[in-house]
VOBA-432833 format. One record per residue (C-alpha): residue number from 0; residue in one letter; x, y, z negated. Coordinates in steps of 0.2 Angstrom, whole numbers, always signed. Last residue first. Layout:
BEGIN
+-----+--------+-------+-------+-------+
| num | residu |    c1 |    c2 |    c3 |
+-----+--------+-------+-------+-------+
| NUM |      a |     X |     Y |     Z |
...
+-----+--------+-------+-------+-------+
//
This chain:
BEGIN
+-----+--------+-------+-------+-------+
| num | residu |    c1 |    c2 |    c3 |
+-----+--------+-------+-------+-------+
| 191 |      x |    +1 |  +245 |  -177 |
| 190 |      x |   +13 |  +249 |  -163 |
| 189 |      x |   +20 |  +236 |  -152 |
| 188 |      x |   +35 |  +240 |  -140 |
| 187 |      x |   +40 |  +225 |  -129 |
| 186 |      x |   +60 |  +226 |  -124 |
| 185 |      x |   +66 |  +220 |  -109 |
| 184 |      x |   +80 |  +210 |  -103 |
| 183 |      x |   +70 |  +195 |  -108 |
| 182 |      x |   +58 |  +199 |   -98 |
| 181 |      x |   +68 |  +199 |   -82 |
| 180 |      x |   +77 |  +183 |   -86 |
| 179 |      x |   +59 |  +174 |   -90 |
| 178 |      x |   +50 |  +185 |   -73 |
| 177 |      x |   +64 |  +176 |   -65 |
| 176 |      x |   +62 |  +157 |   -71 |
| 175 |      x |   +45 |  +158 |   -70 |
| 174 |      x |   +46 |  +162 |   -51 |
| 173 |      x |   +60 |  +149 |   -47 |
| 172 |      x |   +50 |  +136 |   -59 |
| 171 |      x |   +33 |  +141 |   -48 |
| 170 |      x |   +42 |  +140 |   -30 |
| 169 |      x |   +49 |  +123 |   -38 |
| 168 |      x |   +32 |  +118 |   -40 |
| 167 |      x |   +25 |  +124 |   -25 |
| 166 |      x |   +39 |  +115 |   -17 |
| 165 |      x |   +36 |   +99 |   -27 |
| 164 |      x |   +17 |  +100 |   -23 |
| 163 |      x |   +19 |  +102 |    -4 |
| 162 |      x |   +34 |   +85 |    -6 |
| 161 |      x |   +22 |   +76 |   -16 |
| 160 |      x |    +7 |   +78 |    -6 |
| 159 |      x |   +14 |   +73 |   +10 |
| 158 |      x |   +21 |   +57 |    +8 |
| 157 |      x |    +8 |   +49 |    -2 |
| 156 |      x |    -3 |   +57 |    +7 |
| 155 |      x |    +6 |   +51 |   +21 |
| 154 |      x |    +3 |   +32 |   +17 |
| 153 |      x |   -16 |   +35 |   +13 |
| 152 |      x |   -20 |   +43 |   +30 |
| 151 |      x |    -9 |   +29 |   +39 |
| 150 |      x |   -17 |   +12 |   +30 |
| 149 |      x |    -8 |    +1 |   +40 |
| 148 |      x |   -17 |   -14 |   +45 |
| 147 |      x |   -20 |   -30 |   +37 |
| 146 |      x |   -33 |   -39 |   +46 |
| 145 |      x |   -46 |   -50 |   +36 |
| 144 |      x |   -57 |   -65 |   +45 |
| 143 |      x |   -74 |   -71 |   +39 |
| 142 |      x |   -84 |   -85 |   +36 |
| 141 |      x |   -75 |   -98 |   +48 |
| 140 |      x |   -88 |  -112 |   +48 |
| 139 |      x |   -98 |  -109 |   +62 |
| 138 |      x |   -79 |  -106 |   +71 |
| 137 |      x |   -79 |  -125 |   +70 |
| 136 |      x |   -63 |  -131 |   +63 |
| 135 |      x |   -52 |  -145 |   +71 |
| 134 |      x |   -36 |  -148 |   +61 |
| 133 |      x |   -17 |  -155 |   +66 |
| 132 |      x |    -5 |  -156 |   +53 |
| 131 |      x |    +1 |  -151 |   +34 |
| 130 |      x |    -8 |  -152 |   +17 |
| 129 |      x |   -24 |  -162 |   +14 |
| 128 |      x |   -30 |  -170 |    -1 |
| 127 |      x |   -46 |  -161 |    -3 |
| 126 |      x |   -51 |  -161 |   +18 |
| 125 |      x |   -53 |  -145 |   +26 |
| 124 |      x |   -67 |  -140 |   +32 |
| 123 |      x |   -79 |  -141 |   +16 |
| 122 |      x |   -74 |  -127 |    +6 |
| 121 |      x |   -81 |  -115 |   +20 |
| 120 |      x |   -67 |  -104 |   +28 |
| 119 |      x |   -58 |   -89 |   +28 |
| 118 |      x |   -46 |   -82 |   +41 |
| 117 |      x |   -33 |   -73 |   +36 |
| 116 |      x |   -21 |   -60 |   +48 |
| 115 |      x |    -5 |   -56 |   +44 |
| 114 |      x |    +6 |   -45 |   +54 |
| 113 |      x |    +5 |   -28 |   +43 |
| 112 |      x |   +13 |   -37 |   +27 |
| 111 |      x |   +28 |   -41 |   +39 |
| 110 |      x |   +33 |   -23 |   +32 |
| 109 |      x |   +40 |   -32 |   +15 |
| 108 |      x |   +55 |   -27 |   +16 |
| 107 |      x |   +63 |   -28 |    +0 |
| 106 |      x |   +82 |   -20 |    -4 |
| 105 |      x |   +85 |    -9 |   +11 |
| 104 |      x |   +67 |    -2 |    +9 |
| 103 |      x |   +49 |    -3 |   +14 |
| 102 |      x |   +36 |   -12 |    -3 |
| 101 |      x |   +20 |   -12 |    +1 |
| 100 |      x |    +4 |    -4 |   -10 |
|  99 |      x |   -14 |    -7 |    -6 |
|  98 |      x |   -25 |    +6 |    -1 |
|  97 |      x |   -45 |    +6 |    -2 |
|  96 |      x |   -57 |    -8 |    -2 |
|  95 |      x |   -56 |   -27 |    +1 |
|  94 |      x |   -41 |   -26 |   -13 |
|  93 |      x |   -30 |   -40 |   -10 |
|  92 |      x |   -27 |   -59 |   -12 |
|  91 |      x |   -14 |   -69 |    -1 |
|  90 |      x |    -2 |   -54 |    -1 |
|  89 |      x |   +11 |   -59 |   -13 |
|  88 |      x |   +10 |   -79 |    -6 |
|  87 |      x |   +16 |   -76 |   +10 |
|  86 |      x |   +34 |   -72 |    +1 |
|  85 |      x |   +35 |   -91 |    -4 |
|  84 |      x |   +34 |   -99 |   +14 |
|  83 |      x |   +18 |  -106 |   +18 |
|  82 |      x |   +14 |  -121 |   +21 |
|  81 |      x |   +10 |  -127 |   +36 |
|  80 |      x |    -7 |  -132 |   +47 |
|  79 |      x |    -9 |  -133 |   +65 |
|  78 |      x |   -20 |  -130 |   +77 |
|  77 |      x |   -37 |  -133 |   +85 |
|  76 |      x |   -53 |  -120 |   +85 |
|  75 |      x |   -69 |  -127 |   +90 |
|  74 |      x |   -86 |  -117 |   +98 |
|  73 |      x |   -79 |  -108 |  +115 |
|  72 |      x |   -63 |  -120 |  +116 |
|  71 |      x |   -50 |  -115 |  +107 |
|  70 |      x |   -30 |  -117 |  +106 |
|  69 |      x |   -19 |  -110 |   +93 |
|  68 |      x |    -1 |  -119 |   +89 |
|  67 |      x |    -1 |  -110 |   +70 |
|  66 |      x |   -10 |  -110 |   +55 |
|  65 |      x |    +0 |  -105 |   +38 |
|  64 |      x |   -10 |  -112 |   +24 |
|  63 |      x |   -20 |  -106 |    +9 |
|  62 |      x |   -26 |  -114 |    -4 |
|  61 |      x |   -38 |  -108 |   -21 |
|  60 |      x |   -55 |  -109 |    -8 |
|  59 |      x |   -51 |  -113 |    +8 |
|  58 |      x |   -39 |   -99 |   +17 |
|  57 |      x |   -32 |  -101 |   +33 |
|  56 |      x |   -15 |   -87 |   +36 |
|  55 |      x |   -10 |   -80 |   +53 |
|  54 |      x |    +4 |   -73 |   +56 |
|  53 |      x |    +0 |   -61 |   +71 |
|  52 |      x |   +11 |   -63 |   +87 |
|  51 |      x |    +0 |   -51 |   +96 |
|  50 |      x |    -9 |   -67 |  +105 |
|  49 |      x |   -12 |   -77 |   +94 |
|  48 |      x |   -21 |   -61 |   +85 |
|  47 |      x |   -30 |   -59 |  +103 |
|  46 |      x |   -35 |   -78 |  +105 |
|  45 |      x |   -44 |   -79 |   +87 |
|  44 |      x |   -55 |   -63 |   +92 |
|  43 |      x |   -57 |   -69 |  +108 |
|  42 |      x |   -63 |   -87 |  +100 |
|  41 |      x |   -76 |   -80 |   +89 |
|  40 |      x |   -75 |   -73 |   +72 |
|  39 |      x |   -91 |   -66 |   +65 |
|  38 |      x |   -85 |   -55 |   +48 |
|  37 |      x |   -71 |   -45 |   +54 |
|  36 |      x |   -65 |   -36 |   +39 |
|  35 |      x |   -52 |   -22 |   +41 |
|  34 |      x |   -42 |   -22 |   +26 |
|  33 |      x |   -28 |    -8 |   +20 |
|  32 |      x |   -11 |    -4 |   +20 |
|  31 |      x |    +0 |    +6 |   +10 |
|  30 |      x |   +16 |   +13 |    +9 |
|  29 |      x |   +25 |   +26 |    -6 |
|  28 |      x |   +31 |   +42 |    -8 |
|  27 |      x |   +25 |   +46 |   -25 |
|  26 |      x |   +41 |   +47 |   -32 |
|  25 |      x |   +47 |   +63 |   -27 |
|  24 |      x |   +32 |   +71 |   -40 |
|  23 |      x |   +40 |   +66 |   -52 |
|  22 |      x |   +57 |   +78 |   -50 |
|  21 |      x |   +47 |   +91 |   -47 |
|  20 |      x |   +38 |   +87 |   -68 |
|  19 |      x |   +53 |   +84 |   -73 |
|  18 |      x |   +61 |  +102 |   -68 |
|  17 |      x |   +44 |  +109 |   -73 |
|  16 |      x |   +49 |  +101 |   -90 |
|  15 |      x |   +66 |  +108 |   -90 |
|  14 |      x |   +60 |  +125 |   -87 |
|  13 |      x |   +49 |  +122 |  -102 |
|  12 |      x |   +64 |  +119 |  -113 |
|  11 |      x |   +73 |  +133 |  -108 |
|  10 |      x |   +61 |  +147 |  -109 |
|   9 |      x |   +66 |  +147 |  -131 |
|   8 |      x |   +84 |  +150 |  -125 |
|   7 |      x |   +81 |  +162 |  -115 |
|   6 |      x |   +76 |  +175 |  -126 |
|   5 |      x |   +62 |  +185 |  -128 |
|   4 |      x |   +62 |  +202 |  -138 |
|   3 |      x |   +50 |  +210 |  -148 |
|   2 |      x |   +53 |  +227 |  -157 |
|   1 |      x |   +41 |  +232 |  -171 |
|   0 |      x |   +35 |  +250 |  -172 |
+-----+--------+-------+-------+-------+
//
């Protein structure tokens, strides 16, 4: 009869790994927001993001501009054009479909993400050379506009899954941990 024992030792390794693995798992915590695509913009449309403060951002072709002072009539929109401040430009171009990732901390805040609107238009609205003032666009010629919203199933998801799967994991190394010590207390019999 041959006399098998386990010992510790050899469990510890894996028992780190598991610890890794929890350890992970804590940073998936992350938040996102998604796209909601408007495609016929009118003037209520325009007049409720004015409205709610939004930032809103024109876009013709490769440049983009902050647009502020709104007025409209039923077929013109007037404001004016600024350029945008350096951190606008992270967010100009997004994924249409599914999540995008923002950064929330004391470090980077980057939550003003959820205030931008950005309307799109036809390359021929706004002249080549032209940076900063007073334009007239016909809402004909605005192709679409893009709402950043929160993307709250995908932002607890993030926060949800990792902290279920971390305790299942830890309730998995606590239980792997035990049935080790208690195994290794014991002696397996094998007879040929």
């Amino acid at each position: 009869m041959k006399k098998i024992k386990l010992h510790l030792n050899k469990i510890q390794p894996v028992s780190i790994a598991i610890l890794l693995l929890f350890l992970g798992t804590l940073q998936g915590c992350k938040y996102y927001y998604k796209v909601q695509t408007v495609s016929q913009v009118n003037r209520h449309e325009v007049k409720t993001y004015d409205s709610l403060d939004k930032y809103i951002i024109l876009h013709q072709k490769d440049k983009a501009w902050h647009l502020t002072k709104i007025l409209s009539t039923k077929d013109m929109l007037y404001g004016k054009l600024s350029v945008l401040p350096e951190n606008r430009y992270k967010f100009l171009t997004t994924k249409p479909t599914g999540g995008n990732r923002y950064i929330k901390n004391k470090e980077s805040n980057e939550l003003y993400v959820l205030d931008e609107v950005h309307l799109y238009v036809k390359d021929s609205v706004v002249p080549a050379p032209y940076d900063t003032g007073n334009i007239k666009i016909a809402f004909s010629s605005i192709q679409q506009a893009e709402l950043y919203v929160k993307a709250k199933g995908r932002t607890t998801a993030s926060w949800l899954v990792p902290s279920v799967g971390g305790t299942v994991l830890g309730g998995g190394l606590v239980a792997a941990i035990v049935i080790a010590v208690s195994m290794s207390s014991m002696h397996i019999n094998l007879s040929h």
